[in-house]
C-alpha positions in Angstrom: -11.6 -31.8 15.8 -10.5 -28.9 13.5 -7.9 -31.3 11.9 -10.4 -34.0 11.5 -12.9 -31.4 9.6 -10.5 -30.0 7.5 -9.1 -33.5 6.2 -13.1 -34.2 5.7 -13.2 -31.0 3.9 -10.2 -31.5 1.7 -11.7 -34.8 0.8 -15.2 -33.3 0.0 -13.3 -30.7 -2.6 -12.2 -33.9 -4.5 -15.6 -35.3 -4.3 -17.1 -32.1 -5.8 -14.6 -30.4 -8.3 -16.6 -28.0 -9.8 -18.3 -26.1 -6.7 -15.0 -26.9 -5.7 -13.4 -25.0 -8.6 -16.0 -22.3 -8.6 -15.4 -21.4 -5.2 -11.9 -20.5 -5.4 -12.1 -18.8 -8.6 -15.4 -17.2 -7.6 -13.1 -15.7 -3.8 -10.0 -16.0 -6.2 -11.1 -13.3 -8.4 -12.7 -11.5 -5.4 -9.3 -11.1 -3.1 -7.4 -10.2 -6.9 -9.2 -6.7 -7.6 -9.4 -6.1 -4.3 -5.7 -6.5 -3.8 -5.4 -4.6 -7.0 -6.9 -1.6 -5.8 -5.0 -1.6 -2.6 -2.2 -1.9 -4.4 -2.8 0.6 -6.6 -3.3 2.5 -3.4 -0.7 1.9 -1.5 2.1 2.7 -4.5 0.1 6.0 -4.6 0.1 6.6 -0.7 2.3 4.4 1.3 6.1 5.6 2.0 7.8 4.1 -1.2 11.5 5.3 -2.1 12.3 7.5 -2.7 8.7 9.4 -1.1 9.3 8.0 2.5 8.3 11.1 4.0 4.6 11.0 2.7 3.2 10.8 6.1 4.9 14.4 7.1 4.9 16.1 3.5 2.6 19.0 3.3 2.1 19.8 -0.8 1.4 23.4 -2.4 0.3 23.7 -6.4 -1.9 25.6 -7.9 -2.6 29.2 -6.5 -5.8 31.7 -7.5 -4.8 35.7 -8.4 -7.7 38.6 -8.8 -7.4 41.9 -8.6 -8.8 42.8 -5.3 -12.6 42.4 -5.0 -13.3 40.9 -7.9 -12.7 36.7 -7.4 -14.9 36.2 -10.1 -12.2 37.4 -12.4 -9.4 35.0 -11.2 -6.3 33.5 -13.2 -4.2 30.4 -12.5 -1.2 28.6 -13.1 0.4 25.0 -12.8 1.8 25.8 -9.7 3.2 28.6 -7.1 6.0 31.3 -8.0 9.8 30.1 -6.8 9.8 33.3 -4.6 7.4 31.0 -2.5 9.8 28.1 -2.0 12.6 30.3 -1.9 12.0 33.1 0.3 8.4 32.9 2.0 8.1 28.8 3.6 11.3 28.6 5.2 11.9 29.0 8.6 8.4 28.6 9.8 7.7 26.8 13.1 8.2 23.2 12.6 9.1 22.8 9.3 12.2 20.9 9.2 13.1 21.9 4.5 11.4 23.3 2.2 11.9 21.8 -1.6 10.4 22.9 -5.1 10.4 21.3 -8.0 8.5 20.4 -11.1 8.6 17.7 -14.5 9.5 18.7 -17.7 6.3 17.4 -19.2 6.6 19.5 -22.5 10.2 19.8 -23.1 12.1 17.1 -26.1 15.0 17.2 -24.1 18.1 14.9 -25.1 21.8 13.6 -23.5 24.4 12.3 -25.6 28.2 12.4 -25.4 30.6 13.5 -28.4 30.0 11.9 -31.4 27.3 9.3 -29.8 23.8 9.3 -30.5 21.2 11.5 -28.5 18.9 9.8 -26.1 15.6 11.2 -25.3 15.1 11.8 -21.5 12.4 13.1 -18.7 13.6 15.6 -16.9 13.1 16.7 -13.2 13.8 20.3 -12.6 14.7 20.7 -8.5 15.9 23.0 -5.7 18.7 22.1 -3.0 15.5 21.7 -0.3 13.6 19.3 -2.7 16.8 16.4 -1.8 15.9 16.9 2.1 12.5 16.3 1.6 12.7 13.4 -0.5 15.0 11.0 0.0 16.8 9.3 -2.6 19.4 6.4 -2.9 22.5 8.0 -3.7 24.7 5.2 -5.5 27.5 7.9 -5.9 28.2 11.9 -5.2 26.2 13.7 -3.9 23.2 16.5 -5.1 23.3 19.6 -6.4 23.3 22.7 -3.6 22.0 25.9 -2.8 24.8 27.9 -4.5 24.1 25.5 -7.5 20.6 26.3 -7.9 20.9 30.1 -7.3 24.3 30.3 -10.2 22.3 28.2 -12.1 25.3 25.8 -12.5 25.2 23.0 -15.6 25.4 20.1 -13.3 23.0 17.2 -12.8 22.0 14.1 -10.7 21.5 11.0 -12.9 19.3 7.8 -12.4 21.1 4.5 -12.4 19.7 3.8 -15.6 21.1 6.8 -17.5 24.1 6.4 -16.1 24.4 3.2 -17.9 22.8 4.3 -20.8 25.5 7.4 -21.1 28.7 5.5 -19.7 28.3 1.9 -19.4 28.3 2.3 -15.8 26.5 3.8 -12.9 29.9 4.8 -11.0 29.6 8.7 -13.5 30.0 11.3 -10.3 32.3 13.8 -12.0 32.2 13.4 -15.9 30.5 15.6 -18.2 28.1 14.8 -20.8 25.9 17.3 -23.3 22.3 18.3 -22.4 20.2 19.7 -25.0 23.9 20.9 -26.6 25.3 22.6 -23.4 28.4 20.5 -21.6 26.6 19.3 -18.1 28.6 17.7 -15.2 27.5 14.7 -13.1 27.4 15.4 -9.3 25.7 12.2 -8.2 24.0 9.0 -9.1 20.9 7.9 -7.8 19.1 4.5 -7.9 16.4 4.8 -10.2 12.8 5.8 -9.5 9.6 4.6 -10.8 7.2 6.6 -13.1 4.5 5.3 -10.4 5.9 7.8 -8.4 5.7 11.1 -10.6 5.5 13.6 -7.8 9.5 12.7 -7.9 10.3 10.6 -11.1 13.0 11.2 -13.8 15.8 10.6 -15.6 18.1 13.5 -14.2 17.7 16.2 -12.2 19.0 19.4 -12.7 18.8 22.8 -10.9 15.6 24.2 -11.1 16.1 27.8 -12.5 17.5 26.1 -15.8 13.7 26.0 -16.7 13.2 28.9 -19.1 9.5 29.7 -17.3 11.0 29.9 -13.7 12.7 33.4 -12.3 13.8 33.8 -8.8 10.7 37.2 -8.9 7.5 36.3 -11.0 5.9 39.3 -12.2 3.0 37.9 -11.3 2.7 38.1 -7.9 2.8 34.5 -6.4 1.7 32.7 -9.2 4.2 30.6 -11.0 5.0 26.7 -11.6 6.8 25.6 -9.1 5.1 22.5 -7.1 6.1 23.8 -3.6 7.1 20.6 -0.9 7.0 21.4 2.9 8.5 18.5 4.9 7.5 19.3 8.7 9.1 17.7 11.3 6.6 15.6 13.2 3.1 14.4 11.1 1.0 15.6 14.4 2.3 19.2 13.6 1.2 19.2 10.0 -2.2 21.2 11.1 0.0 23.8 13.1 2.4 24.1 9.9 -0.9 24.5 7.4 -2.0 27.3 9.3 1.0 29.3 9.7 2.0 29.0 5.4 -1.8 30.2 5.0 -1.0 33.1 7.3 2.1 33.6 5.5 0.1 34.6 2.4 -3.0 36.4 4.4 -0.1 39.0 5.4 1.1 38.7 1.4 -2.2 39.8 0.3 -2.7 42.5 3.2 0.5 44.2 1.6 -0.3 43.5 -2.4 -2.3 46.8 -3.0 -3.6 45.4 -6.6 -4.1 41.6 -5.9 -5.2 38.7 -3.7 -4.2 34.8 -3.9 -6.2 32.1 -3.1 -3.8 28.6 -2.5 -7.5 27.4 -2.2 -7.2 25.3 1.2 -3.7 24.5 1.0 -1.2 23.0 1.3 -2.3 19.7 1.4 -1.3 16.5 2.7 0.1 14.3 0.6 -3.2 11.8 -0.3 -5.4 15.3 -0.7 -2.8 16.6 -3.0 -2.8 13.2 -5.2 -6.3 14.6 -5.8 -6.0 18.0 -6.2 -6.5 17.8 -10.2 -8.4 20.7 -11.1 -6.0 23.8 -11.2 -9.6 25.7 -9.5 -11.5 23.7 -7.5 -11.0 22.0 -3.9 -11.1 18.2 -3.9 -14.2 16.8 -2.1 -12.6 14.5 -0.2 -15.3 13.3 1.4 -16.9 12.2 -2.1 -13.8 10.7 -3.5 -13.6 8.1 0.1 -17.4 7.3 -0.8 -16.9 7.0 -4.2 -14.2 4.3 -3.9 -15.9 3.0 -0.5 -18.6 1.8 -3.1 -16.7 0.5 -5.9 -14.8 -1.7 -2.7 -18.0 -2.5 -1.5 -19.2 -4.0 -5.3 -15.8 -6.0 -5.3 -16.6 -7.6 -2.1 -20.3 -8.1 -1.8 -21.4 -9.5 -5.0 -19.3 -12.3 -5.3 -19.7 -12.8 -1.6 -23.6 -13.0 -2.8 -23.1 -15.7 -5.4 -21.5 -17.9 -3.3 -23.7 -17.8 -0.6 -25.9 -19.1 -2.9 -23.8 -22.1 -3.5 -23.7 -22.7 -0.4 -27.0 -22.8 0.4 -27.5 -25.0 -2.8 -25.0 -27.1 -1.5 -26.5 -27.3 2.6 -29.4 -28.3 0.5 -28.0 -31.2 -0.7 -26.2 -32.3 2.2 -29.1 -32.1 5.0 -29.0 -35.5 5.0 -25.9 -35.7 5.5 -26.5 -33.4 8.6 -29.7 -35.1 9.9 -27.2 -38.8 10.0 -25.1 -36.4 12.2 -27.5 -35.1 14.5 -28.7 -38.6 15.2 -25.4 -40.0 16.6 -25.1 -36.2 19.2 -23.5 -33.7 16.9 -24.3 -30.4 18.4 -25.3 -27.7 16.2 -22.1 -26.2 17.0 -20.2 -28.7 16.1 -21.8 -29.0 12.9 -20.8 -24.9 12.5 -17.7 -25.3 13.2 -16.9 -28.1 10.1 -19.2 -25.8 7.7 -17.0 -23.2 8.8 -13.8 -25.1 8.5 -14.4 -26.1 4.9 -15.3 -22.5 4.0 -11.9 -21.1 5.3 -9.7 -23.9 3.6 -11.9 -22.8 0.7 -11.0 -19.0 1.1 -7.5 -19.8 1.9 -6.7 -21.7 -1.2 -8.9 -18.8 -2.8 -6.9 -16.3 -1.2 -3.4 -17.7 -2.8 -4.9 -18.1 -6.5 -6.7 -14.3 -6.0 -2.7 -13.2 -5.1 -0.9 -14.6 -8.2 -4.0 -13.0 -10.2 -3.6 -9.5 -8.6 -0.1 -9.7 -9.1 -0.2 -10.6 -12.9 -2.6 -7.9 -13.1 -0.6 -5.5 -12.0 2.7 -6.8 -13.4 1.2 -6.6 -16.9 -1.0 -4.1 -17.0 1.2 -1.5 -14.5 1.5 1.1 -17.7 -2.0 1.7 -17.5 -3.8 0.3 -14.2 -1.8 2.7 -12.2 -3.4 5.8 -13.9 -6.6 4.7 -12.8 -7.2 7.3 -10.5 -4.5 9.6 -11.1 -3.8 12.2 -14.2 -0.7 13.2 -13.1 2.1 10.6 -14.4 4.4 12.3 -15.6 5.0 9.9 -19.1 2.5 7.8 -19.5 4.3 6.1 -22.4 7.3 5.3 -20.1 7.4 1.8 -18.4 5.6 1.7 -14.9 8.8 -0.3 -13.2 7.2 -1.6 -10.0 9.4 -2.7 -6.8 9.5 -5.0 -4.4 8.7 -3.2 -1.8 5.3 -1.5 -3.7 4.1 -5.3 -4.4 4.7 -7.2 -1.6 3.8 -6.0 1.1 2.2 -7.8 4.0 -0.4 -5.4 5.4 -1.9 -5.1 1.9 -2.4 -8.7 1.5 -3.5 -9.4 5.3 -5.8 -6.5 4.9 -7.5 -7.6 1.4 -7.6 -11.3 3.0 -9.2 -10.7 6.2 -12.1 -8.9 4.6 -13.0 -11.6 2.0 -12.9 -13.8 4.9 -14.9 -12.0 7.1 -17.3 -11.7 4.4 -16.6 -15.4 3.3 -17.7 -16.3 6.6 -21.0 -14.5 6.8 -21.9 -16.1 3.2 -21.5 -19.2 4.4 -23.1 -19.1 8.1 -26.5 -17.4 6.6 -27.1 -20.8 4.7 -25.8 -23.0 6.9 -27.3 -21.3 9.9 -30.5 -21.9 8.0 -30.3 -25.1 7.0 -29.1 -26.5 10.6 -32.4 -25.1 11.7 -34.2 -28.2 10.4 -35.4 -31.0 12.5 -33.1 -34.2 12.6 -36.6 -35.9 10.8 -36.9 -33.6 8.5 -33.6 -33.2 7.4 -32.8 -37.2 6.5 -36.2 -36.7 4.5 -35.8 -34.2 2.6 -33.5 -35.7 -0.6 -36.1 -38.9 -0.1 
């Protein structure tokens, strides 16, 4: 039977082209923003290269400091001082590395070789712990270490793409090249990583206290600009692991005799942290899952309420076609179940035009659509390169597509519940 209604239903899609046509465009269009906000989503949240570890990262940034008793007269900065990264998070229970790190987001920094032409580049400033907790591609060598970071040694990783750019080819472990004017060696190569994920994006990496505004002792206490990562080792432990780095700077304060520090809730997991924009506030979290709880809702229910409106229109018109049926001892299920029928062959052939539109969205308006809800790219004039694994993904799709259907289904059965209500008499009368 299901065969036989969807053949009738493929041949009432050719009868009627433009409901037809409307229809898919109408759940098209519906399934493509939705998909485009889970895909913006789930490049911002999932485990993408080289951020696999989201699920069990535990992020520290901006930190409060008043002299004691007075919290009304606090000062901030873009992130924590070094000394935290370096000497106050490691070694706590369950916490398997501890990395810093931070973008150069105001520095004109520039490569070149001898006698070639400088190329501008964005540049990631990291600790030996930040390559344990993220975990990168290496193509060649290997990264920079501990006793690299702490001599403050002129060595780098490179992307792929530099690489190229520099030496015609990504196989570079080893040679030297000029940074800013200083003679810089290549210990590894890395495959290249998307400005979509800025938390870890660049063009090289180099060892963090080559910054000029990060020293192994801040002289202001704990306040500094390092972005402090905490990779714990199992994601049910992450609560255990928040409470003991907030102890860690209770017992900071206890011992600071001029000043207290706020880290103002954190550190945070990774999709609070995405969030965390305001150097002084605590994200409402709760209001930000409403906020986009609505804006899902408008995606889905009003064109779910146009086209149950079609399709009442359209049960309208075919009530006679439903009283003929009724006379030769179809059940009202049965009748359901082909209303239902043509509605999902409907929705699927929706559901395939709504993917090739969310991906064209996204495709071709990455540079923009992916700052949406999210200040912190790094360069927003750089090219958002998207992945494979960022766009197609299975669960996103399945998870957009089941609720237009779900909802594609209760838009239909209202009408048609309605209209199979009607007496077999007065249904063949009603178009008389």
């Amino acid at each position: 039977m299901i065969k036989l209604y969807l053949k009738q239903a493929w041949m009432l899609m050719k009868q009627n082209k433009l409901f037809t046509g409307i229809y898919v465009v109408g759940t098209g269009l519906s399934i493509a923003l939705v998909m485009t906000m889970f895909i913006i989503f789930y490049v911002k949240f999932a485990p993408i290269y080289p951020e696999y570890n989201r699920d069990r990262t535990l992020v520290m940034k901006n930190m409060k400091r008043y002299p004691k008793g007075k919290p009304d007269n606090w000062n901030c900065n873009g992130g924590v001082a070094y000394q935290v990264v370096k000497d106050m998070l490691p070694g706590l229970p369950h916490v398997e590395a501890v990395g810093g790190g931070l973008s150069d987001f105001m520095g004109d920094n520039k490569v070149t070789l001898p006698n070639k032409e400088l190329l501008p580049v964005s540049t990631y400033y990291a600790d030996a712990g930040f390559w344990r907790v993220f975990t990168f591609r290496f193509l060649g060598g290997k990264p920079f270490t501990k006793a690299d970071v702490e001599a403050s040694m002129p060595v780098a990783v490179l992307s792929e793409g530099l690489a190229k750019r520099l030496f015609a080819t990504a196989d570079a472990t080893g040679r030297h090249f000029l940074y800013n004017g200083k003679d810089f060696r290549v210990t590894g190569v890395v495959e290249d990583v998307s400005n979509a994920t800025p938390e870890t994006a660049g063009d090289l990496w180099i060892p963090i206290l080559h910054a000029p505004w990060i020293t192994v002792e801040s002289k202001r206490g704990l306040l500094g600009n390092t972005y402090a990562y905490i990779l714990v080792d199992d994601a049910a432990n992450k609560e255990t692991v928040r409470r003991e780095v907030q102890d860690v700077i209770r017992k900071y304060n206890l011992q600071d005799k001029e000043y207290d520090h706020d880290i103002m809730g954190q550190p945070d997991n990774y999709i609070t942290s995405t969030f965390r924009q305001d150097v002084s506030k605590v994200p409402d979290m709760t209001e930000i899952a409403k906020s986009f709880c609505y804006i899902l809702l408008a995606l889905l229910f009003i064109p779910a309420l146009n086209l149950s409106g079609m399709i009442s229109s359209r049960m309208h018109q075919r009530l006679c076609e439903v009283g003929v049926r009724k006379a030769y001892g179809a059940t009202r299920m049965q009748l359901m179940n082909q209303v239902l029928c043509e509605n999902l062959l409907l929705t699927v052939i929706g559901g395939i035009v709504g993917l090739l539109i969310s991906y064209l969205i996204v495709l071709t308006a990455s540079d923009w659509i992916l700052t949406l809800f999210d200040k912190r790219i790094a360069d927003p004039t750089k090219n958002m390169t998207l992945t494979t694994e960022m766009l197609f993904n299975p669960i996103v799709f399945s998870i957009a597509f089941g609720l237009c259907v779900v909802l594609n289904v209760i838009s239909a059965l209202v009408p048609a519940a309605s209209a199979l209500r009607h007496t077999i008499i007065r249904s063949l009368n009603t178009n008389r």
